[in-house]
BAFI-3210 file (N, C-alpha, C; in Angstrom, 3 decimals, decimal comma, padded with zeros to 6 digits):
// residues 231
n [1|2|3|4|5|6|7|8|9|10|11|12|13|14|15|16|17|18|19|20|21|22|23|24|25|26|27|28|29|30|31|32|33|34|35|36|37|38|39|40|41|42|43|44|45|46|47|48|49|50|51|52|53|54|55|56|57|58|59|60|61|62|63|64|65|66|67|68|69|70|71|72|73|74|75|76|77|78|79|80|81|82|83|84|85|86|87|88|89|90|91|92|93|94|95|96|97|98|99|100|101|102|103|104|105|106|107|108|109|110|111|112|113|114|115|116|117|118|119|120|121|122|123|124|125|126|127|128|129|130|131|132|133|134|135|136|137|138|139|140|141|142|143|144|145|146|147|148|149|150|151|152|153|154|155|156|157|158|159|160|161|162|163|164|165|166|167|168|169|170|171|172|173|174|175|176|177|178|179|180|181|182|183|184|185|186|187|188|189|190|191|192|193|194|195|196|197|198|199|200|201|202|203|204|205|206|207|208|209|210|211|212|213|214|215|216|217|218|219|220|221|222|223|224|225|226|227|228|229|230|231]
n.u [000,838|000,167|001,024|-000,125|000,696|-000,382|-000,934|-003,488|-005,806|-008,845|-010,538|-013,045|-014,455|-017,166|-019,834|-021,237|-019,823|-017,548|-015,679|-013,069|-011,885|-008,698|-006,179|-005,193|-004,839|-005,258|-003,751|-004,488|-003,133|-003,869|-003,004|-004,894|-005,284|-006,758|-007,918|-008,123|-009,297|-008,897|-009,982|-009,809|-011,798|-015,015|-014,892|-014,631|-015,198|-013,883|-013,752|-013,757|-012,621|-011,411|-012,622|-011,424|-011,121|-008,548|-005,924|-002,817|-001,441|001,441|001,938|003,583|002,633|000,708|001,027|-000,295|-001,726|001,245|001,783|-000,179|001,100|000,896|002,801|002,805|000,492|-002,076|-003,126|-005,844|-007,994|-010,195|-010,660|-013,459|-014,976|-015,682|-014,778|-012,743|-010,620|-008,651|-006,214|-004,114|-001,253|-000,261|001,762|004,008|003,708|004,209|005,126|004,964|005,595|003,750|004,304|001,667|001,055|-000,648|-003,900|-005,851|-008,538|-012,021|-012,315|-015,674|-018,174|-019,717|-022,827|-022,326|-021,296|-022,909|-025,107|-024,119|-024,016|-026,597|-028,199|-027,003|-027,837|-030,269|-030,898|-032,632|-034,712|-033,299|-034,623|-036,908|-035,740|-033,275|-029,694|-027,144|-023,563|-021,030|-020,039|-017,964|-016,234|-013,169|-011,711|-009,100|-008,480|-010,107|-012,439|-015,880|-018,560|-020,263|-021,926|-023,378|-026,339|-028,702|-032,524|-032,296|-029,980|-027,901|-024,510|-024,077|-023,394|-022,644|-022,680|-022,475|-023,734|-023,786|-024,685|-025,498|-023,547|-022,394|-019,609|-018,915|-020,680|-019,098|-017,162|-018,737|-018,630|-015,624|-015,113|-016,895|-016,534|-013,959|-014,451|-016,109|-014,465|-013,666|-014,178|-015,533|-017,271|-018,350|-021,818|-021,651|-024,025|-024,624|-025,880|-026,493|-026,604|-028,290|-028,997|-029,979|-029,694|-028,300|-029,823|-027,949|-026,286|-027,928|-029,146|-026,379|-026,083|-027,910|-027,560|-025,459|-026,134|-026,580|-028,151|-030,212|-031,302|-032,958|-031,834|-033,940|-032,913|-034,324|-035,980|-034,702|-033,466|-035,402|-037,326|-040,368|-041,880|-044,204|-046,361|-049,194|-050,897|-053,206|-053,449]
n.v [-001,190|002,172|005,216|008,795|011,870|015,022|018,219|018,514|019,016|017,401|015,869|014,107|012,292|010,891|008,936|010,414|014,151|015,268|018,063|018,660|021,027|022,698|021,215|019,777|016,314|012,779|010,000|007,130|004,351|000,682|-002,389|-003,912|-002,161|-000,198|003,268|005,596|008,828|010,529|012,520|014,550|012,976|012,061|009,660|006,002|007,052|007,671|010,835|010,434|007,943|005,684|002,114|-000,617|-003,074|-001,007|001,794|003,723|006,649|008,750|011,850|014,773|018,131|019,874|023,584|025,095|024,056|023,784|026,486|027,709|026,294|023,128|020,121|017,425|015,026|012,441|010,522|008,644|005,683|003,734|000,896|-000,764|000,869|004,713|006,138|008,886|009,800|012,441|013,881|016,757|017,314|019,889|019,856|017,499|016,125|013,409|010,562|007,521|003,610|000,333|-002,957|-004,946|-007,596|-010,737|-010,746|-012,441|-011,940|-011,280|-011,781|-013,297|-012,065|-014,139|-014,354|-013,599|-015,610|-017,609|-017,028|-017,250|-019,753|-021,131|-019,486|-021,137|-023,506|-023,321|-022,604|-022,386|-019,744|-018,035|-018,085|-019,896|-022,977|-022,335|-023,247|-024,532|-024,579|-024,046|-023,205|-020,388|-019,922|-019,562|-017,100|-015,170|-012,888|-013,210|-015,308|-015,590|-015,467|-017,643|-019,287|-019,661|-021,449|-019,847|-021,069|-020,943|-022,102|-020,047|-018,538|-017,449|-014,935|-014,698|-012,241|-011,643|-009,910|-008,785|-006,159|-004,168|-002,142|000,193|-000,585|-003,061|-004,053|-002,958|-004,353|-007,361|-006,192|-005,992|-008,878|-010,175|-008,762|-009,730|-012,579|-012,616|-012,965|-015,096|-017,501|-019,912|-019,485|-017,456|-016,183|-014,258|-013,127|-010,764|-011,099|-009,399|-010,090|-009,536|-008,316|-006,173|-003,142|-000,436|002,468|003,931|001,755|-000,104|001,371|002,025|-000,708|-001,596|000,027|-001,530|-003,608|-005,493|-007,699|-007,179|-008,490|-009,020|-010,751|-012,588|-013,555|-015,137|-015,859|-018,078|-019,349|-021,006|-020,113|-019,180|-016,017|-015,309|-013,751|-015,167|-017,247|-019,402|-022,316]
n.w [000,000|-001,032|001,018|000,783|001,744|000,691|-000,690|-002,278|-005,263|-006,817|-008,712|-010,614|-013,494|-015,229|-014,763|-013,283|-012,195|-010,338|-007,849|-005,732|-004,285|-003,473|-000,922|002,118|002,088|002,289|000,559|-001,097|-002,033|-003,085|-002,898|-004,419|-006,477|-005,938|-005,766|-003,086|-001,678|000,860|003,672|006,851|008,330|008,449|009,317|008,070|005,946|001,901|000,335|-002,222|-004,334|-006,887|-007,948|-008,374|-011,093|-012,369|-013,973|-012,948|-013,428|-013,847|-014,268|-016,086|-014,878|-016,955|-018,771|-018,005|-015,613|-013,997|-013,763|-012,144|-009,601|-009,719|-009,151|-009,887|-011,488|-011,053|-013,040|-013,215|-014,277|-014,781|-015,726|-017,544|-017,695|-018,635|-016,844|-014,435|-012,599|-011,522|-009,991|-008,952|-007,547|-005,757|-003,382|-001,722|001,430|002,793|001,381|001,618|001,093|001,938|002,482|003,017|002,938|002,671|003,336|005,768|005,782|006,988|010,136|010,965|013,878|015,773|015,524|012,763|011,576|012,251|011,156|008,321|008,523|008,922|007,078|004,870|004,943|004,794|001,831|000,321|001,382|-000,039|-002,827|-004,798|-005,894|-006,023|-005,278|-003,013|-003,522|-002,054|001,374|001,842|-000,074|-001,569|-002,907|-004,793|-003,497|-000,720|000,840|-000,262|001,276|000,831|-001,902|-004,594|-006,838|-008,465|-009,726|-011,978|-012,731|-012,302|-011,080|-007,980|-005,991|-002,452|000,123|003,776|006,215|009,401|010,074|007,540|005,542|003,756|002,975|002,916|000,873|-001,071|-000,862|-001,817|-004,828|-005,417|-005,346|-006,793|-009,964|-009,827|-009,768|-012,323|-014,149|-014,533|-016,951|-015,940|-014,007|-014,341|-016,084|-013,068|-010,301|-007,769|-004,193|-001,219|001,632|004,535|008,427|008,867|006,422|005,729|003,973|002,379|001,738|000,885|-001,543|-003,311|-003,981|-005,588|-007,661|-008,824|-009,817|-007,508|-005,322|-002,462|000,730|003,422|006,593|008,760|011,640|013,895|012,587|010,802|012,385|012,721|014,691|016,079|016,453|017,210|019,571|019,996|019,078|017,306|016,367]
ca.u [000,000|001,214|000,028|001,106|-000,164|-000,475|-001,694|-003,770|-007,126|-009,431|-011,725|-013,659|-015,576|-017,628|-021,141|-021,104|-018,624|-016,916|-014,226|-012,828|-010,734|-007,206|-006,653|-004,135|-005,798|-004,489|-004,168|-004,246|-003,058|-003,667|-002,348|-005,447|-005,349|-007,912|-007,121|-008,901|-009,428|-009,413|-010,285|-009,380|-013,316|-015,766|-014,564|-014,086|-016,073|-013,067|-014,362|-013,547|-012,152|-011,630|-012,700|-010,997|-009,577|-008,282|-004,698|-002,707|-000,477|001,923|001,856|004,137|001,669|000,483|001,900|-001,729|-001,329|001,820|001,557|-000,867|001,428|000,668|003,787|002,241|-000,731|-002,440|-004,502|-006,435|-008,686|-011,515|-010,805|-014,364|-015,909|-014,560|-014,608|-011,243|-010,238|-007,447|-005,595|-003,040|-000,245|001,024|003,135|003,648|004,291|004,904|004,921|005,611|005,118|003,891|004,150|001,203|001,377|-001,537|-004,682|-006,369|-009,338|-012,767|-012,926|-016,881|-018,210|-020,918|-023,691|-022,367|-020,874|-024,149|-026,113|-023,753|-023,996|-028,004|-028,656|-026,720|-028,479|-031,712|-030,522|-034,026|-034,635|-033,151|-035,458|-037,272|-034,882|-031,778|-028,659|-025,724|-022,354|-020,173|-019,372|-016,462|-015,433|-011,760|-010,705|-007,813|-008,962|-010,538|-013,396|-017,315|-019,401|-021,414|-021,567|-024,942|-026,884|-030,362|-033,175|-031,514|-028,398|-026,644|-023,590|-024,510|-022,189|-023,737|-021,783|-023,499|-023,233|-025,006|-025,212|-025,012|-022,902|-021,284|-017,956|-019,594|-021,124|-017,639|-015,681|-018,779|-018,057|-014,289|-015,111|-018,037|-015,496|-012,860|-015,308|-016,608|-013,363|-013,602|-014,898|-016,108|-018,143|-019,222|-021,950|-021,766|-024,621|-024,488|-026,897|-025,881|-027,845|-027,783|-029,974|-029,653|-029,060|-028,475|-030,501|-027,210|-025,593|-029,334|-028,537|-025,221|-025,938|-028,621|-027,180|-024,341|-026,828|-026,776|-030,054|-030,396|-031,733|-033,106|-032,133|-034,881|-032,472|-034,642|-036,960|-033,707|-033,075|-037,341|-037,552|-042,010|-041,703|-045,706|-047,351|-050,592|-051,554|-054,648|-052,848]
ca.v [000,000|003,462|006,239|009,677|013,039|016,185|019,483|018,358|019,465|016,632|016,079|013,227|012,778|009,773|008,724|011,979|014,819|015,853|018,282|018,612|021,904|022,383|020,922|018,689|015,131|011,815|009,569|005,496|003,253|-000,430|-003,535|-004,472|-000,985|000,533|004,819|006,495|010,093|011,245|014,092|014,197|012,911|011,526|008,192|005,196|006,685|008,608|011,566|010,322|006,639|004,946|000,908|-001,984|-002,522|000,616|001,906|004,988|006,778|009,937|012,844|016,053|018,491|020,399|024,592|025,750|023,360|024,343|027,846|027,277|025,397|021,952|019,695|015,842|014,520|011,515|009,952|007,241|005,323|002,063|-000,120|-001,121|002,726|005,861|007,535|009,138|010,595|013,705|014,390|017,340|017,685|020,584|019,685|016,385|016,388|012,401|009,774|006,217|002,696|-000,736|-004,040|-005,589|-009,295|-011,417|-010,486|-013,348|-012,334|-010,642|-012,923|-012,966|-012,711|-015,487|-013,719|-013,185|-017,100|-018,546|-016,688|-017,842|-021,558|-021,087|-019,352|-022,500|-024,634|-022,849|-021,947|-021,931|-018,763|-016,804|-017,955|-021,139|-023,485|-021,649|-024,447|-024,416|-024,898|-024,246|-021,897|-019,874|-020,175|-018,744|-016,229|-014,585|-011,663|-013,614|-016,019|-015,810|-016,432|-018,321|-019,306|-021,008|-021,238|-019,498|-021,887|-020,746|-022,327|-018,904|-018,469|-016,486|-015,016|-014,386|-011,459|-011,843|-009,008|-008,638|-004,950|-004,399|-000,479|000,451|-001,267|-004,883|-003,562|-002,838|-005,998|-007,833|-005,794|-006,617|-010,438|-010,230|-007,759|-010,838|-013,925|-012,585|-012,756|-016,637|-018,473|-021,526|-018,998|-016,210|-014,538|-014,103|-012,398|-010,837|-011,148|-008,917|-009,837|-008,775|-008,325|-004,373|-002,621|000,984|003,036|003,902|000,574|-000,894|002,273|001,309|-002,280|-001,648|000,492|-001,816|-004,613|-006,498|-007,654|-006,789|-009,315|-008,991|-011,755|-013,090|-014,535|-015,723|-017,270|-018,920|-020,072|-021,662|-019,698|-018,543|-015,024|-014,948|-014,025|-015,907|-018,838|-020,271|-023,055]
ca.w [000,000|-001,251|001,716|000,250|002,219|-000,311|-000,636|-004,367|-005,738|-007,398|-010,111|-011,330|-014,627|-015,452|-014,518|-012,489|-012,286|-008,852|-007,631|-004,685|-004,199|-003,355|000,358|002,246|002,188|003,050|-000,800|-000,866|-003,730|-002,861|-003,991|-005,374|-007,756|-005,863|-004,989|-002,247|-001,344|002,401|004,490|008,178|009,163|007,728|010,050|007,150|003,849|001,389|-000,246|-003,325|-004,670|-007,984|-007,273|-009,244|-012,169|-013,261|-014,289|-012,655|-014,542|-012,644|-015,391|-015,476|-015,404|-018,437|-018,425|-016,805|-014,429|-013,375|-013,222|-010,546|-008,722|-009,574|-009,250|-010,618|-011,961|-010,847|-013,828|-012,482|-015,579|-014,370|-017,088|-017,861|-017,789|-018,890|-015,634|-014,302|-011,671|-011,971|-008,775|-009,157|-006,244|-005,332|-002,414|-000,935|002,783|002,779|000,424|002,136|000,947|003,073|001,593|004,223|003,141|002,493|004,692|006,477|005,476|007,758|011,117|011,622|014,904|016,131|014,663|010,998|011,339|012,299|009,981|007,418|008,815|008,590|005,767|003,743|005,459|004,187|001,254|-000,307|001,684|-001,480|-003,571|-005,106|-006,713|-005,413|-004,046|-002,405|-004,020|-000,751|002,118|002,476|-001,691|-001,493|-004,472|-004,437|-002,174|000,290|000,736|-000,484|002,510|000,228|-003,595|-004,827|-008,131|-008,407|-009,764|-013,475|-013,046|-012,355|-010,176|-007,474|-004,954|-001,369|001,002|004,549|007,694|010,470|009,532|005,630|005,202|002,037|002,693|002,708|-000,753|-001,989|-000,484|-002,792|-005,883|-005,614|-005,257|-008,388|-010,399|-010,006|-010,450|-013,547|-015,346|-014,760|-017,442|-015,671|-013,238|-015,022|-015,300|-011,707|-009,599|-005,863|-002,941|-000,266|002,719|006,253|009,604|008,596|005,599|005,705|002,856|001,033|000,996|-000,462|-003,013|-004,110|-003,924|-006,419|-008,561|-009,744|-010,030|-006,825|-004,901|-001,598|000,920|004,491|007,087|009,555|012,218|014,482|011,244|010,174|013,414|013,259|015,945|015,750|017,827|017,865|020,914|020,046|017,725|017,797|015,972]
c.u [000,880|000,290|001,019|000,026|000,261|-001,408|-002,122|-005,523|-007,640|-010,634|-011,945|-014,838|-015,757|-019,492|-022,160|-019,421|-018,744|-015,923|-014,125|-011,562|-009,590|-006,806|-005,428|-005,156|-004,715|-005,255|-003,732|-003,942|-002,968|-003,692|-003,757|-006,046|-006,160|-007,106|-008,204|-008,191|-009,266|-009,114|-009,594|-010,757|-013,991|-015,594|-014,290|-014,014|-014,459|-014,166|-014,566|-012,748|-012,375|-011,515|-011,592|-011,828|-009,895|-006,571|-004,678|-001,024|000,016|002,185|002,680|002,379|001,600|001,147|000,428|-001,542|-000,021|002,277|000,265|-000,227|001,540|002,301|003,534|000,731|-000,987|-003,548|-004,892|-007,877|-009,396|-010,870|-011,749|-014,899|-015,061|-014,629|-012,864|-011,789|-008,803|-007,010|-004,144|-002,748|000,140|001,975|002,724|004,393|004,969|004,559|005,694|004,831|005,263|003,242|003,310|000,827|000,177|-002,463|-005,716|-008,014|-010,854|-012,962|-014,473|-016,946|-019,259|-021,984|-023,485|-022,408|-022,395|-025,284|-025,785|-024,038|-025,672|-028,684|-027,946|-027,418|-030,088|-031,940|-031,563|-034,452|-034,218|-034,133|-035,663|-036,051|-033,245|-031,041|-027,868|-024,644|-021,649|-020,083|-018,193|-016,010|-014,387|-011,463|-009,211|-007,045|-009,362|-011,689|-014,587|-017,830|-020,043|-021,409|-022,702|-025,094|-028,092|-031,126|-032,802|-030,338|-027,370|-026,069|-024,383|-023,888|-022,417|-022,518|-022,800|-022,617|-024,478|-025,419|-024,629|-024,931|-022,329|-020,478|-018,313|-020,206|-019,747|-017,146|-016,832|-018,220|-016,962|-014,857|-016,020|-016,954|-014,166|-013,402|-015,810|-015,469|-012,853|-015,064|-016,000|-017,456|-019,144|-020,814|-022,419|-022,421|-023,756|-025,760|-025,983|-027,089|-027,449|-028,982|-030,764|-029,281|-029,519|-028,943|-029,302|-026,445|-026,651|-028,939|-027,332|-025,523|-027,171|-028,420|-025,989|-025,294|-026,977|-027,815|-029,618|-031,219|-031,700|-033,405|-033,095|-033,831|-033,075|-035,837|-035,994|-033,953|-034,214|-037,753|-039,083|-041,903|-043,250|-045,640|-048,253|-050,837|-052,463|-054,303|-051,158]
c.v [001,249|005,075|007,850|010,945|014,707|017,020|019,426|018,905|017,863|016,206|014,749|013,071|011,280|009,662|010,178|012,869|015,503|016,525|018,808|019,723|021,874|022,336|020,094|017,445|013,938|010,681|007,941|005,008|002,432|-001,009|-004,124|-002,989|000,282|001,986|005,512|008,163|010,679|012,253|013,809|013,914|012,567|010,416|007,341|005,697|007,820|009,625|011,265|008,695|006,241|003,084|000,127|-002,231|-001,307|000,776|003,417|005,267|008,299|010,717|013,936|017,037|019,674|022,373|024,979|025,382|023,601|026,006|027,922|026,636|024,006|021,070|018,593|015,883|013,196|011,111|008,767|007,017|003,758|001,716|-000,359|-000,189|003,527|006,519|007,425|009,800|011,370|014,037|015,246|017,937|018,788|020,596|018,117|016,270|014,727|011,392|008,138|004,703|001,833|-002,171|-004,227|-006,874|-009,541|-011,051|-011,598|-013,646|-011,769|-011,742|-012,234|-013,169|-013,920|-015,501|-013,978|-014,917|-017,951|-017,987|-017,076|-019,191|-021,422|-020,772|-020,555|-023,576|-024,255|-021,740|-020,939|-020,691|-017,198|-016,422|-019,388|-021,835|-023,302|-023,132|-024,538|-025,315|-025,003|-023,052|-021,553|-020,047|-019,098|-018,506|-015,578|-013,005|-011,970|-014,557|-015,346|-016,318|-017,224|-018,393|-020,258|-020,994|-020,949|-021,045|-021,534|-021,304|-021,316|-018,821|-017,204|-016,044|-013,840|-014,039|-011,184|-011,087|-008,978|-007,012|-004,172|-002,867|-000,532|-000,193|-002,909|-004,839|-003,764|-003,956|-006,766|-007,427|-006,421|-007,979|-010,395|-009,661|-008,980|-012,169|-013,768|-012,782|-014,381|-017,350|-019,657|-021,044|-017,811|-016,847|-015,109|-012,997|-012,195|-010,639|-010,440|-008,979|-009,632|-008,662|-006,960|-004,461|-001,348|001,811|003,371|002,992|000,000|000,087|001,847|000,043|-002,458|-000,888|-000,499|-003,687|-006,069|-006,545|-008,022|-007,877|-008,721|-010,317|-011,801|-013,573|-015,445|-016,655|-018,262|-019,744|-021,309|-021,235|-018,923|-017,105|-014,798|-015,088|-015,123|-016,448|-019,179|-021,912|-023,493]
c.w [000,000|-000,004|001,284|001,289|001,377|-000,229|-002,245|-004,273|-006,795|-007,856|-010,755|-012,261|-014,944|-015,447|-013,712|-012,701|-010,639|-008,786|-006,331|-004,766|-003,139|-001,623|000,745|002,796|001,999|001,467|-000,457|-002,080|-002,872|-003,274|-004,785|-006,489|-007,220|-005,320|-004,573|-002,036|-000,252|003,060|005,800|008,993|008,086|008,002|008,624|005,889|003,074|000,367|-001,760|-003,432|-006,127|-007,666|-008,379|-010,388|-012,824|-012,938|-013,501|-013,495|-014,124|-014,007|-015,052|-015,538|-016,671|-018,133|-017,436|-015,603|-013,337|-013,280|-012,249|-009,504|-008,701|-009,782|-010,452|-010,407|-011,858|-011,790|-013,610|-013,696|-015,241|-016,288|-017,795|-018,291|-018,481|-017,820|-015,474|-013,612|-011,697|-010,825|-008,802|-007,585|-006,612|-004,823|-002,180|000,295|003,132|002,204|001,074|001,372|001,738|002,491|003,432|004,463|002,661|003,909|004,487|006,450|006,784|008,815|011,783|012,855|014,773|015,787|013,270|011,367|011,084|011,805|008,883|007,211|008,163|007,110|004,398|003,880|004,999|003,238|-000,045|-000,206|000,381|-002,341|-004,182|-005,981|-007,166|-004,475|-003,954|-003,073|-002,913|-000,496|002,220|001,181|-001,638|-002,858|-004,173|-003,341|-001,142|-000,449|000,919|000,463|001,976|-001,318|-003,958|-006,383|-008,171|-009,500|-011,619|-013,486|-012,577|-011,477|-009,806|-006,053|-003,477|-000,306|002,025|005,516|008,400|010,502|008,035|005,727|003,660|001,966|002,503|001,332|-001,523|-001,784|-001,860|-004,407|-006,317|-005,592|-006,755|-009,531|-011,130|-010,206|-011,770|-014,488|-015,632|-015,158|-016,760|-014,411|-013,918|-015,544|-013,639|-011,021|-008,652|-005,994|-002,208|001,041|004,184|006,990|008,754|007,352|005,283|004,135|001,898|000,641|000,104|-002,043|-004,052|-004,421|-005,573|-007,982|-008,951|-009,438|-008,872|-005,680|-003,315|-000,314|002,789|005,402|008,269|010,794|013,235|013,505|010,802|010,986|013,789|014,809|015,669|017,275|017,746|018,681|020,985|018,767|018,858|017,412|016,515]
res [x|x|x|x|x|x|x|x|x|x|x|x|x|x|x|x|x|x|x|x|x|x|x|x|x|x|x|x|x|x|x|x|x|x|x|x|x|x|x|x|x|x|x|x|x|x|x|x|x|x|x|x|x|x|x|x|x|x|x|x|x|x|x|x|x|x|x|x|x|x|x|x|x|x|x|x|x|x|x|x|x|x|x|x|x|x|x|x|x|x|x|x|x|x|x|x|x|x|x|x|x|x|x|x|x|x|x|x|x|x|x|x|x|x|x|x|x|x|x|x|x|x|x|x|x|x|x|x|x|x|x|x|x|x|x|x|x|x|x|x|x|x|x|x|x|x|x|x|x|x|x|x|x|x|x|x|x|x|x|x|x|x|x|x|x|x|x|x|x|x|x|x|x|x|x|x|x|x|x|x|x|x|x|x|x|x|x|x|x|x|x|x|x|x|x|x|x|x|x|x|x|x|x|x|x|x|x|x|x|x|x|x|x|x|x|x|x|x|x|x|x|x|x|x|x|x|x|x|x|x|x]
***
């Protein structure tokens, strides 16, 4: 991981257009391509990010550009889209890199686990004619809580939290993003399901085509929370 801290201005054009004027903000490149944005707040979310796959490419900058000051140019290009993101440095206060190894991967607690265990075990729950391939399907980023086939045959690749935020959105993306590029799986849905799911992860999750799912845990569990049956 590349952590650089600069005084840059930034501008993204694509599906939308954004810019973010000239500021000292805290910049990410990580090994899997992805480049974040950040402020000093806003706790996890970056103001700005380009996801996976996409190319970056360090530019002098053009004469405009540096008669303003600008030192380098960060052209950042999604492979699939035409969006870009333009990040021109003026200063850079520190530029460090950190090889951080192979990561191990999200340890659920007892909750996510045994919602994972359950929901395979009742896998129907998705939807009619939906069935389990295996839990825990290891890619090269980590493991698929889940990997089934809807009642079509279709690979379908199931990311489970006990409270569904944006970043559980993105970790699927990256995993869908990288299953689709294998033949023997493709085309590859998501399910993103969860106890919870906050109104802008359902948003995102829906906008890049993945279906949204609310778990029951105590219906999983056949647990009947009626008060009163007559039956």
């Amino acid at each position: 991981m590349r952590v650089v801290i600069a005084r840059c201005s930034v501008d993204y054009d694509g599906r939308l257009s954004a810019h973010l004027p000239l500021a000292t903000r805290l910049l990410m490149i990580k090994a899997d391509g992805s480049v974040l944005v950040h402020s000093d707040g806003g706790s996890y979310k970056p103001l700005n990010w380009m996801s996976p796959p996409c190319s970056i490419a360090e530019l002098a900058p053009d004469e405009d550009e540096a008669a303003e000051g600008v030192t380098a140019v960060w052209l950042v290009r999604h492979t699939k889209t035409d969006d870009r993101l333009r990040v021109r440095i003026h200063e850079v206060l520190s530029d460090t890199a950190h090889d951080l190894g192979v990561d191990p991967g999200l340890v659920k607690d007892g909750v996510e686990a045994h919602l994972q265990q359950l929901l395979a075990e009742h896998i129907h729950t998705l939807g009619a004619g939906y069935s389990l391939v295996r839990r825990e399907f290891m890619t090269p980023i980590g493991p698929v809580d889940i990997l089934c086939r809807d009642g079509a045959g279709v690979t379908v690749a199931v990311e489970i939290k006990r409270r569904g935020e944006i970043e559980g959105v993105e970790q699927l993306t990256r995993y869908l993003d990288l299953m689709n590029r294998d033949p023997q799986l493709a085309p590859v849905t998501g399910v993103f399901a969860a106890q919870q799911i906050k109104p802008q992860a359902r948003t995102l999750a829906e906008d890049r085509g993945i279906r949204c799912v609310v778990l029951d845990y105590d219906e999983l569990k056949g647990i009947d929370t009626s008060e009163h049956r007559l039956f």
